[in-house]
N, C-alpha and C positions, 0 to 999 in steps of 0.2 A: 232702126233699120241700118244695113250696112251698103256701102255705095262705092261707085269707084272714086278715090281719094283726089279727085282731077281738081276741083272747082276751089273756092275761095269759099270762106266760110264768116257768118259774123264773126262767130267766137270758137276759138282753138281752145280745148282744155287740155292741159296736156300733164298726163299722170291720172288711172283708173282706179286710182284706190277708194278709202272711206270718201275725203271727201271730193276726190274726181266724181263720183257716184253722183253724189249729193247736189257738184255743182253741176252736171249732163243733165240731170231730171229737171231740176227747177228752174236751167237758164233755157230748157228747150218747151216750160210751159206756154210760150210766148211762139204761135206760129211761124210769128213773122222773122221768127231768126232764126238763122240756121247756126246747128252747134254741132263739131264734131269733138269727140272724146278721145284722146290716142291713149294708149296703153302697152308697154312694154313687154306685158308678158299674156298668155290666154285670155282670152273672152269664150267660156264655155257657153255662153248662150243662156237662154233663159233658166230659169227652175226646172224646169221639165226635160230640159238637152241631154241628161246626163254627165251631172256632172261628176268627176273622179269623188268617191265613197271618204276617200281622206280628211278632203275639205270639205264634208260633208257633217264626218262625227265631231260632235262638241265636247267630247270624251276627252280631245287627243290636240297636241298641238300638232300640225302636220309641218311638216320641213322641207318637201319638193319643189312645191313651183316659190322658189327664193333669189333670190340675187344671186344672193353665193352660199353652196353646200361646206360644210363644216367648217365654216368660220367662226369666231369668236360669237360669243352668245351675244352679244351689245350689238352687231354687228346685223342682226339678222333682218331682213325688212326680202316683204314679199313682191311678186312678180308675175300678177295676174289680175285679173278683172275684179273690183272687190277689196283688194287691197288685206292689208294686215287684218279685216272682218273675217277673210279666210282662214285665216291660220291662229289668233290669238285666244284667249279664254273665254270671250262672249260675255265678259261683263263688262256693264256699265256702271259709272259712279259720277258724283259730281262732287265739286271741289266747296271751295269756302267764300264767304263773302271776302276775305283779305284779297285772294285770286283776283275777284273782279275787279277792286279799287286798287289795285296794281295792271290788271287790264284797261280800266279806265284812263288810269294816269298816263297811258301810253297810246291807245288808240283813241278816246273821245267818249262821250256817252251813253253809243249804241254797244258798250261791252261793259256797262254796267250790271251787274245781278239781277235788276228789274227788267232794263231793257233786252239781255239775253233769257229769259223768264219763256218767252212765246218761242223765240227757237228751243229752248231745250224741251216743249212740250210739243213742240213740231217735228221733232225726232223722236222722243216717245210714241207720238202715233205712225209716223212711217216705218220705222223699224218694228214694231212690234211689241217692243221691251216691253218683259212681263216680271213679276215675281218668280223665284224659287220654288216650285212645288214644293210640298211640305216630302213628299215621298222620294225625292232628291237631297235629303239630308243623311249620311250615314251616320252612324255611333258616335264617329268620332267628331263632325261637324255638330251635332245636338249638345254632344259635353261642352264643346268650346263653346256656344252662346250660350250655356247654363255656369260655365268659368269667367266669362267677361262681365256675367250680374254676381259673380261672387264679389269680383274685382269690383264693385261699383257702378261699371258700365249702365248706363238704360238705351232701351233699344231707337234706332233712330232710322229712319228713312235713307238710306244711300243713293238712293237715287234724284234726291233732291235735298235743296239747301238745308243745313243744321246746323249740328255742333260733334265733339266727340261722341261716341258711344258705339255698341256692336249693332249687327246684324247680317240681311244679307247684298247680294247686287241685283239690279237686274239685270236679265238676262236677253238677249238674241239670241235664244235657243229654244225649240219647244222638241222636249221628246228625243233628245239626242242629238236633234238636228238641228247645225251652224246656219243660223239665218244671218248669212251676209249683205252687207251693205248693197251688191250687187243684185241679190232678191227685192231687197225693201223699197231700194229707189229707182236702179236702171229698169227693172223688168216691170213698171207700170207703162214705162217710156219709150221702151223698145221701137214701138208699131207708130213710131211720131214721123213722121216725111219729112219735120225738119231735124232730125239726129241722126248722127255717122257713127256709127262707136268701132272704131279701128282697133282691133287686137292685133297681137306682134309683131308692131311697129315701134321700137326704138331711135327717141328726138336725142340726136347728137349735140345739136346747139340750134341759138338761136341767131337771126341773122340781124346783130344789130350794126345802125347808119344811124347817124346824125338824130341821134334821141328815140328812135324806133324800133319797132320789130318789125321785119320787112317781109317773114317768112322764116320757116323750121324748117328745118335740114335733118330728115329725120328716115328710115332704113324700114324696108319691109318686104318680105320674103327675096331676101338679098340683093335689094333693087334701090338704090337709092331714091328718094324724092322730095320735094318741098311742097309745105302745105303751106296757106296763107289765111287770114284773117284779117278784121278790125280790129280784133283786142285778142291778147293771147295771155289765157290764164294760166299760170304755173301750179301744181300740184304733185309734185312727185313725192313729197313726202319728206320729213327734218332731214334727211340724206341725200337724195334725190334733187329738191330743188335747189338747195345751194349750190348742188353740183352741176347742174345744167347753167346755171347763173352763170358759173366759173365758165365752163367750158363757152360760154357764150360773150365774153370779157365783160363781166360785170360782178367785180368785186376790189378785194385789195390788190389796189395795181403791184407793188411788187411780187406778191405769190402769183400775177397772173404770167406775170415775164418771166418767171421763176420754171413756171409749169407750160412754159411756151402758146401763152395765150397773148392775145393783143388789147390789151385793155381799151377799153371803149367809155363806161363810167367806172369810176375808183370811187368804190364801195367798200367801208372797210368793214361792215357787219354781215355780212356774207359768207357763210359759213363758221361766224362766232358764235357766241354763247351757245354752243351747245349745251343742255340740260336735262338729264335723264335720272333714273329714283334708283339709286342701290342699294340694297338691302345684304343683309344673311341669314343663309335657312339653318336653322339647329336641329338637324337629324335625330329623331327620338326612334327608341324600342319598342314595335308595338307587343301588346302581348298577345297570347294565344285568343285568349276570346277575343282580342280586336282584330285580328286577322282571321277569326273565324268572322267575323260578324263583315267586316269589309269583304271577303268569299263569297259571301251570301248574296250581299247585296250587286256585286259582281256576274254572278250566276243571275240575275234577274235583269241586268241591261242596266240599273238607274246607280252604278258606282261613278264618281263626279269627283276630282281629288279634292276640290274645294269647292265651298258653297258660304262659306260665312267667312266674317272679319270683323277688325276693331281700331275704329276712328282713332286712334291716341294722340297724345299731347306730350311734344319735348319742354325741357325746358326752356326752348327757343321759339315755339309756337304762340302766334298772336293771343289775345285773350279770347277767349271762346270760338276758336278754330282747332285745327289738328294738322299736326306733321310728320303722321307716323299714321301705318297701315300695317297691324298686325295679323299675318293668314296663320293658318290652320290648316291643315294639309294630312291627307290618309289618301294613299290608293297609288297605283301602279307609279314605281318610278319617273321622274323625268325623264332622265340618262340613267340608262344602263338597264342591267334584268335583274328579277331576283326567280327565286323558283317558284313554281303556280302556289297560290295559298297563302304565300307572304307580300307582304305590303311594307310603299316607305311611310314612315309619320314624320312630322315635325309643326314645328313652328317658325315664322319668318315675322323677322324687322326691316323693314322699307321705310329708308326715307322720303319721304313724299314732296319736301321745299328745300333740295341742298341749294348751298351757297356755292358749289363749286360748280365750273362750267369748262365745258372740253370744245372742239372745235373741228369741224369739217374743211378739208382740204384736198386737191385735186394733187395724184403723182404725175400726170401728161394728161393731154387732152385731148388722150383717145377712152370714148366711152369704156372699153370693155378693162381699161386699165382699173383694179381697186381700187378704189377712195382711202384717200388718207385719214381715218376715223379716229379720233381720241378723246372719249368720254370724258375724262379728268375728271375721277369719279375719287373725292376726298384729297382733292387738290385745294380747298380753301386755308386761304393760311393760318387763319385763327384756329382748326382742327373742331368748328362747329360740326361740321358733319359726321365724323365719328362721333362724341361726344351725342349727338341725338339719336344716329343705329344705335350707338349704346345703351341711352335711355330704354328706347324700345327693347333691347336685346334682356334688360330689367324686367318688363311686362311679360317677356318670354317665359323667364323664371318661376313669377308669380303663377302664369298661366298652366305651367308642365306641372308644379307642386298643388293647383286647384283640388279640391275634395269630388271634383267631376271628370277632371283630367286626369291625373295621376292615376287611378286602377287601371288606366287603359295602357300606360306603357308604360318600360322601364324607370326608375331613376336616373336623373339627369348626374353624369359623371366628370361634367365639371360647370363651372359659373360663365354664361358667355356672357357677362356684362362686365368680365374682369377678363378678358382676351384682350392681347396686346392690340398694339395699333397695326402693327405688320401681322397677326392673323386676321384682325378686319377685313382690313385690302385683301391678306390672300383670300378669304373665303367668299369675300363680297359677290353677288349674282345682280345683274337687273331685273327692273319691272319690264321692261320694256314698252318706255313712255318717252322717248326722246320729243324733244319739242327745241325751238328758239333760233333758229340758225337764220331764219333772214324771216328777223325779231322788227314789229310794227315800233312805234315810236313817233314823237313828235318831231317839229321841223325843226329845232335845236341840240334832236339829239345825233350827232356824228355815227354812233353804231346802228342807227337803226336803219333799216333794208326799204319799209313799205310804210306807208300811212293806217291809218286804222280801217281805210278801207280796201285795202290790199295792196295800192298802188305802188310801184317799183319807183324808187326815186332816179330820174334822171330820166325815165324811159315813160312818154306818155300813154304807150297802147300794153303795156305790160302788167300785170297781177301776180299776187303769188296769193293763194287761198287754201293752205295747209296748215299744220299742227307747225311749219316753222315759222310762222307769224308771230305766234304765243309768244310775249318776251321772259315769261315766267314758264314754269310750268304749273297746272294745279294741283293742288291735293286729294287726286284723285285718279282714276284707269283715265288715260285719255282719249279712246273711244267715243264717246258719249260727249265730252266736249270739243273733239274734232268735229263731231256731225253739225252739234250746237254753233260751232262757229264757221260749216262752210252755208249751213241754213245763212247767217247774219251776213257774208260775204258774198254769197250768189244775189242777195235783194241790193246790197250793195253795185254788184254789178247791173244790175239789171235797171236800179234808181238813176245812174249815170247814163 
């Protein structure tokens, strides 16, 4: 339910995304507390409200309710109820046992593989995640997991723990339709007397004193006001929450007096290690019958640009893990048009574990100011990260020359595993999987933001329970382990 924003609340979640969703539902199973959810940009309301048709089709990535309209691709994170479930591809994947016992080493037992095992089948059943229909495969996705068992590959489960091999994801989508986070988990929750779920309302900062949050200083229908709580959970998302931290003096003291903020705790992992998967698409030709046969399937509603992938392995990946995500890709451009009838193809190398890490930074500490974003995407000195798109950018080869692939497009007119290092960089695209910015850690470690159960160091009523916990990222869409982990984080809060 929505209410007026007057009263005190147990718990403030603040940021409506994946897992704002996640943590609104399950910290308001508990009558006896009251939870309200703030969120920056729309709450269209339930399933049934009407929601805009955009964020509806699984077809399409939609680009309107965003932060910022034609910004940099790395850059783009959504701004509505729901969060990036709205706008992204609708698959889900999970990563590798190495992830975990790198998550372990940093947060404690309960983000071990066994012990996050219950959350990620806790998010299987609330979201819905289903298989690929098989009638959701076009031409050109059928060849490619008939080309990745040329290559060796055997087929593996994506959706749960393995090793390399192809197949497909699952999906938050039945039938074209984007079942977002805001379906699966807010609208069981809606009609609870004890939740507020506040749409556009914009939390400028937080009010901290003397190791506390004392209240959010946060803007709504151009009214300023303060909300308060016992505990206030942060979730805006690898962008978002480091930046409310900043704006709130809780990070690295000199960038905060830099950026005219008054530091309160000197945090210096606070918009660090940022970690996101960059990859390069190698644009193929399709031919005639593949761009008849993509028409076709086009004309009947179920054209999908991708539906399959392949788990691979650099020469830098653990022993029976993988750090490469190779797609496969047919149907309507990303950017740009072509004429009705034509289709783009290609193939994509994503690295899935770089070593190189960018970092989030505030230009002033007025919200509406941009954030100072820098991926630092093949910034590690050793030049392991090229060196593994590379590898992958090999398996591209293999896979365009397959006896399954190759009748469907052109010849490849040159070798992208012999592109220099400055065509890497330029052609480089993200997954768009940022993670790590106020990265959990133990009590010895200097960069780390939170404990393993979200907790702000320095600040005893504070959390953060988003994708910028992660000190890694995994190998895998981060969807699916964002839910996984605001599941492990809301019991976390709720066991304290």
């Amino acid at each position: 339910m929505t209410e007026n924003p007057a009263q005190k609340y147990d718990l403030l979640v603040l940021g409506g995304g994946v897992a704002g969703c996640v943590l609104a539902a399950r910290l308001s199973e508990d009558p006896a507390r009251s939870v309200c959810l703030v969120e920056a940009g729309r709450d269209h309301g339930p399933r049934d409200a009407g929601w805009p048709a955009g964020l509806l089709d699984a077809r399409s990535l939609p680009r309107e309710e965003v932060w910022e309209r034609h910004a940099p691709v790395h850059r783009v994170r959504a701004r509505v109820i729901g969060g990036s479930s709205c706008v992204n591809g609708c698959w889900n994947t999970w990563g590798t046992s190495a992830d975990h016992a790198q998550w372990e080493r940093a947060g404690g037992p309960a983000w071990s593989a066994a012990a996050m095992e219950r959350h990620r089948k806790a998010a299987v059943r609330q979201m819905g995640l289903r298989a690929v229909p098989d009638g959701e495969l076009s031409a050109w996705s059928r060849a490619a997991l008939t080309a990745a068992g040329e290559l060796g590959y055997g087929e593996v489960d994506m959706g749960a723990p393995g090793g390399p091999g192809y197949g497909t994801p699952l999906l938050n989508a039945v039938d074209g339709l984007r079942w977002n986070a805001a379906f699966g988990y807010l609208d069981p929750a809606r009609s609870r007397p004890n939740l507020t779920l506040l749409g556009d309302t914009a939390v400028h900062r937080l009010d901290v004193r003397g190791g506390r949050v004392h209240g959010v200083r946060a803007e709504r229908d151009g009214a300023r006001l303060t909300l308060t709580a016992d505990t206030y959970v942060v979730a805006c998302g690898t962008f978002g929450s480091p930046a409310l931290l900043l704006r709130s003096g809780l990070g690295p003291a000199a960038h905060l007096r830099e950026a005219g903020v008054r530091p309160e705790v000197d945090l210096p992992g606070v918009g660090a290690n940022l970690t996101d998967q960059p990859g390069v698409f190698v644009p193929l030709a399709p031919t005639d019958g593949l761009n008849a046969a993509l028409a076709d399937k086009e004309a009947r509603g179920e054209l999908y640009g991708n539906r399959v992938l392949i788990r691979a392995a650099s020469p830098y990946a653990p022993d029976g893990a993988w750090d490469l995500h190779i797609l496969a890709n047919a149907g309507p451009p990303l950017y740009g048009r072509l004429p009705p009838g034509r289709y783009e193809a290609g193939l994509s190398s994503f690295l899935m574990k770089p070593a190189s890490r960018g970092r989030v930074r505030l230009r002033s500490a007025d919200l509406a100011d941009p954030l100072d974003i820098d991926p630092g995407f093949f910034t590690d000195p050793g030049g392991q990260d090229l060196a593994a798109v590379r590898a992958g950018l090999g398996i591209v080869e293999d896979l365009a020359r397959s006896a399954a692939l190759s009748p469907l497009v052109r010849p490849l007119e040159e070798r992208p595993s012999e592109l220099s290092d400055e065509l890497v960089r330029a052609r480089a695209g993200t997954y768009w999987h940022p993670v790590g910015t106020c990265a959990m850690g133990p009590a010895d470690d200097p960069g780390a933001v939170v404990d393993g159960a979200g907790r702000v160091r320095g600040v005893s009523n504070l959390r953060v329970a988003d994708a910028s916990v992660l000190p890694t990222v995994p190998a895998a869409n981060t969807q699916f382990p964002v839910l996984a982990t605001a599941e492990l984080l809301a019991e976390a809060v709720l066991r304290d």
